[in-house]
N, C-alpha and C positions, 0 to 999 in steps of 0.2 A: 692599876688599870690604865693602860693608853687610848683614852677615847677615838684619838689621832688615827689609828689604826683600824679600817673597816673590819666588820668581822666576815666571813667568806660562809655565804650563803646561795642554798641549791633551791628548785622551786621540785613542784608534783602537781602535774594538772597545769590550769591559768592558760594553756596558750592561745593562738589564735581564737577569737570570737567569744574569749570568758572573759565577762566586764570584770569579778573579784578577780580576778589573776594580775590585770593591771592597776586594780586599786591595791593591793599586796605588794606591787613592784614600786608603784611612786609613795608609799609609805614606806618602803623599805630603805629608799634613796634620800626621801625627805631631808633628813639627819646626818647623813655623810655614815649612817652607821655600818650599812653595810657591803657588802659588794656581789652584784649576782652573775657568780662563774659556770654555775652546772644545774640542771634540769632535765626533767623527766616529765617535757610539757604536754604529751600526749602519748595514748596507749600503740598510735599509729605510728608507725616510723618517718615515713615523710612527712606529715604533719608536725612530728616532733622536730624533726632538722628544720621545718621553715620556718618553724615559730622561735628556736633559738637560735638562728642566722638574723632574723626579722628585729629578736631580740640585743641581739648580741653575744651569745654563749658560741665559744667556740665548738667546732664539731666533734672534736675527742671527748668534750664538756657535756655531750649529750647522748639521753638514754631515751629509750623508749619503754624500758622496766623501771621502776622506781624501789624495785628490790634487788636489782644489778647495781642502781644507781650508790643505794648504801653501802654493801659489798665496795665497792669497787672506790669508791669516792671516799671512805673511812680508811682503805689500804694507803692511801698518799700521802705523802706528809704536806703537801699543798690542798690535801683534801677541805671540803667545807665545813664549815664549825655548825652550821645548824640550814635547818629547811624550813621551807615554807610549805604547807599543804593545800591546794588550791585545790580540790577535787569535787567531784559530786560525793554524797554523805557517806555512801558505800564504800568508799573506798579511803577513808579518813582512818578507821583500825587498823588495815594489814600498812599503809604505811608509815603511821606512825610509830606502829610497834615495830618495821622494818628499820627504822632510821635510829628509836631510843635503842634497840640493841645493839646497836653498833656505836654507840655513845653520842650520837649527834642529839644536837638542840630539835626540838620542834615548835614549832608556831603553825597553831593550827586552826583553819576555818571553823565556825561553827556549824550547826552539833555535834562534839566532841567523837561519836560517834555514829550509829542507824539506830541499836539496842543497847538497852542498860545492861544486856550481858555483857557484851559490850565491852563497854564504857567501866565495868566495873574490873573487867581483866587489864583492859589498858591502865589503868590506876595503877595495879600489881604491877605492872609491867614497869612502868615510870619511877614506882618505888625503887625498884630493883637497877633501875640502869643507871649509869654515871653521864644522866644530862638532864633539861629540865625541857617540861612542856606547859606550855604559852596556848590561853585560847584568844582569841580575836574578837570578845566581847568587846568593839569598838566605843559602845554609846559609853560606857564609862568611863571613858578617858575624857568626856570634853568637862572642861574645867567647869561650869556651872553645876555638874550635877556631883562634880566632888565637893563641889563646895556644899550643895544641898546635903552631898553623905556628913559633911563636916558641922552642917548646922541639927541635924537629927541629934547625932553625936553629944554636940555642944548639952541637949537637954531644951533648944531654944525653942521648940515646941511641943515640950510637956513628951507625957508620957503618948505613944501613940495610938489611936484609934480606927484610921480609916486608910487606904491603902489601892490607888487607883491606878490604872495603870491601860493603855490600852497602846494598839501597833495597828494601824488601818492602812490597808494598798487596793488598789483598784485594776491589777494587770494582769488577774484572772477571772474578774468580773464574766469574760466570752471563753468558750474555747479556744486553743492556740494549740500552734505547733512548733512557736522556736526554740529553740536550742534551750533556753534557761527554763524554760516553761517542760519542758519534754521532761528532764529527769525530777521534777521538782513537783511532781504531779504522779512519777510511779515509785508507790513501795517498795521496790526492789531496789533502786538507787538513792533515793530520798529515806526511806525508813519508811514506818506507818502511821508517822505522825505530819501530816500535810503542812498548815499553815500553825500549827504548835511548835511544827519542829525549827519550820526556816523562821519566820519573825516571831513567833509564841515565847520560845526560848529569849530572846532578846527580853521582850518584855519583862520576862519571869526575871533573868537576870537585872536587869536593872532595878526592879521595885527590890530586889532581897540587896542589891547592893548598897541605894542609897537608906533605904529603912531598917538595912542591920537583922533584918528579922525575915524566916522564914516560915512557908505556911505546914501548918501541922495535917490538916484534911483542906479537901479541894471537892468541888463539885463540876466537872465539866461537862456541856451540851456543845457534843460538836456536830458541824452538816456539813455536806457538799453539797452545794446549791447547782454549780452547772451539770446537767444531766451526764452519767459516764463515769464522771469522776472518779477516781478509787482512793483520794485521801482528802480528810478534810481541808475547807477552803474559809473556814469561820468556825469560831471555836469562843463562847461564851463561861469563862469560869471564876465562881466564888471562891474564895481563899478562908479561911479558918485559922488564926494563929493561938499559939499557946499563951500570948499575953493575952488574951482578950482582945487584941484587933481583926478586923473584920479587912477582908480586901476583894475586889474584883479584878478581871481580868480579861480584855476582849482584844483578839487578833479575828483580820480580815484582810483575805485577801482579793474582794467581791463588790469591794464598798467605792461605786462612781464617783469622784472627785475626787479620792485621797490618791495622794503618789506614795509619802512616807509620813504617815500620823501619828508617829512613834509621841503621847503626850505620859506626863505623871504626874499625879498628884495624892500629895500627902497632907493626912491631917491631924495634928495632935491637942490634947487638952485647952494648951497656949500659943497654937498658931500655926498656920496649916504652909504649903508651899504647894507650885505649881510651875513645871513646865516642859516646854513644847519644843518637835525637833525643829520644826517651822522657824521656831526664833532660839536657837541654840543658843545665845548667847546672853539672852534675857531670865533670869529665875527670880520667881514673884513671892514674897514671903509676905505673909499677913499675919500680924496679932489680933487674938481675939480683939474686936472693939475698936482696933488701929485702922488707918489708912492702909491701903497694901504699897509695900515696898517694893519697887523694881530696882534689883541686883544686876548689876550689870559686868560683863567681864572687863577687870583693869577699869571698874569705878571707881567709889568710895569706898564702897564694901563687897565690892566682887572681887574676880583670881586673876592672877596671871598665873595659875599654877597651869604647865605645859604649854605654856602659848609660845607662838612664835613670829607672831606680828604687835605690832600696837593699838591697843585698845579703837573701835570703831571700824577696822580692815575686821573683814569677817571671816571666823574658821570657825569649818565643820567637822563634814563626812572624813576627808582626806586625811586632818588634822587629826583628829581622834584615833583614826587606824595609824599614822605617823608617831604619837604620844607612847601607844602601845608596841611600837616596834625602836622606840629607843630608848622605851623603856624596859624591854626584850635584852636589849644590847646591853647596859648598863648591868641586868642582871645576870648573862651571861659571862662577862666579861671579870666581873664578881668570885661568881661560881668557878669560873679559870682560876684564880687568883687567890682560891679557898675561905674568901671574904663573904660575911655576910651578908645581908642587904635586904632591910625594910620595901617593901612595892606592895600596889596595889594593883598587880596585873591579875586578870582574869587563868586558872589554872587547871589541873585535874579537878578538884572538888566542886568547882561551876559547872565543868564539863558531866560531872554525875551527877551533879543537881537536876542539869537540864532535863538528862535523859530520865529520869524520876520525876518530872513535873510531865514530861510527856508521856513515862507510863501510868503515871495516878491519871494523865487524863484519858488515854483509854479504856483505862479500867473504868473511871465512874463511868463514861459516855457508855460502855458496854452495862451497865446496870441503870440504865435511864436518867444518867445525871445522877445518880446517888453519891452521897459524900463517902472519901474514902482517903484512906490512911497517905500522906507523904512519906513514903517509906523512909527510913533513917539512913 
């Protein structure tokens, strides 16, 4: 594998006026890993030429189809090695099943898809093609909470019991009309899963990531609080696991004063852990009976696993989506090369987990909250 060598990456979506599309591009660059030659930045034509002029994609470089863009970009032999999916949720299946069959890599936004029908033919799909797909569960890459997966792991708090987890924003608290607020608010582009589907998921991901364990039944009360609405905007749900652990789960996107409250906390027999996106870099372990211990990144007893500064310079948001896109490359690069490779990148099977924790929560929410099966 030549790290030296960028890999040759297309974008779908992200252009002008989509915040992820530029967090996707400066984590793409972070690294030196890749290089972004072609896109299919919008459905419009002139929009798509200004935002890859604006970008930098040459004009041959650019589609306004993102099922031309596969076609036509797999026919090159300077063609791209893999894409990025930057879209609204609707449109995350037709292209990444347009790009896996044509053997390109994907990295894809989350929710893997809108429906777990979905999500569950793109699996097929991905089995079947000769390339691999990437979800963009970012919060798992920052080193604290690998470390947190590492200390579960370890055994260092017992067998586990409690399982918390919540994702709070405040930027739908009113009505709106911008742009991110517009498709992220109709079923038709978003799915039917409101605030489950865009930060719900995150949550769910992360509590199964770092506690290893996922829930067997679920109980969800969702609502839309601002009058109109047509998808949930607050979404309260219990967890039921087959060990005997209990867990909850609260996303909000309604709740005044939170920007991003993505917090976690876990707690076992012999010591519980705790923490927040606020202080990314801080994870708080407690022994029963002990002091609590503050872990810190590039402490005594915290990581530098994926960092890229020195201990006390602080990384986040950017950082974590950067860790998963060179960690993207490394696997890619791998998979060229017929080489195996250990990762902990988020994949298909998170991607249908997702969409399975947002259909158990439609389903209980449509029987009044009643508890009801995690489908397998």
């Amino acid at each position: 594998m030549d790290r030296h060598i960028p890999i040759r990456l297309g974008m779908v979506g992200g252009g002008i006026g989509a915040m992820i599309g530029e967090v996707h591009r400066i984590a793409a660059r972070l690294d030196n890993s890749f290089d972004l030659i072609a896109g299919a930045l919008s459905s419009t034509p002139e929009k798509a030429e200004e935002s890859a002029a604006k970008i930098g994609i040459a004009p041959e470089r650019t589609y306004s189809d993102f099922t031309e863009m596969a076609r036509a970009e797999a026919a090159r032999t300077d063609g791209i090695e893999a894409v990025s999916i930057c879209t609204p949720n609707h449109l995350h299946f037709p292209a990444a099943k347009a790009f896996l069959e044509q053997g390109i890599h994907v990295i894809c936004d989350k929710p893997m898809t809108s429906t777990l029908e979905q999500a569950l033919e793109l699996g097929e799909i991905a089995r079947k093609a000769d390339a691999l797909f990437v979800l963009t569960h970012n919060y798992s890459a920052y080193p604290q909470l690998r470390l947190a997966r590492e200390l579960v792991q370890s055994g260092a708090l017992g067998p586990i019991r409690l399982v918390q987890v919540e994702y709070a924003q405040d930027w739908l608290a009113e009505p709106t009309e911008s742009k991110q607020a517009d498709w992220r608010t109709d079923p038709a582009r978003a799915g039917a899963g409101g605030s489950i589907g865009d930060i719900g998921t995150h949550a769910f991901q992360l509590a199964r990531f770092v506690s290893g364990q996922r829930p067997a039944q679920i109980a969800a009360d969702l609502t839309s609080f601002v009058p109109g609405r047509r998808v949930d905007d607050n979404a309260h749900v219990m967890m039921r696991y087959a060990s005997g652990a209990k867990g909850t789960l609260w996303c909000s996107q309604v709740a005044p004063g939170t920007e991003n409250g993505l917090k976690l906390r876990i707690y076992g027999e012999k010591a519980g852990i705790e923490w927040s996106h606020e202080t990314p870099e801080t994870l708080w372990f407690t022994a029963l009976g002990e002091p609590a211990r503050k872990l810190r990144r590039g402490g005594p007893e915290g990581t530098m696993i994926g960092s890229r500064v020195p201990a006390g310079h602080p990384e986040g948001y950017l950082e974590g989506f950067a860790t998963l896109y060179g960690e993207a490359a490394d696997a890619i690069r791998a998979y060229q090369a017929g080489q195996a490779i250990e990762t902990l990148l988020p994949g298909i099977k998170d991607g249908i987990e997702g969409l399975r924790f947002i259909d158990a929560c439609l389903r209980s929410n449509a029987k009044d909250a009643a508890w009801v099966e995690l489908m397998p």
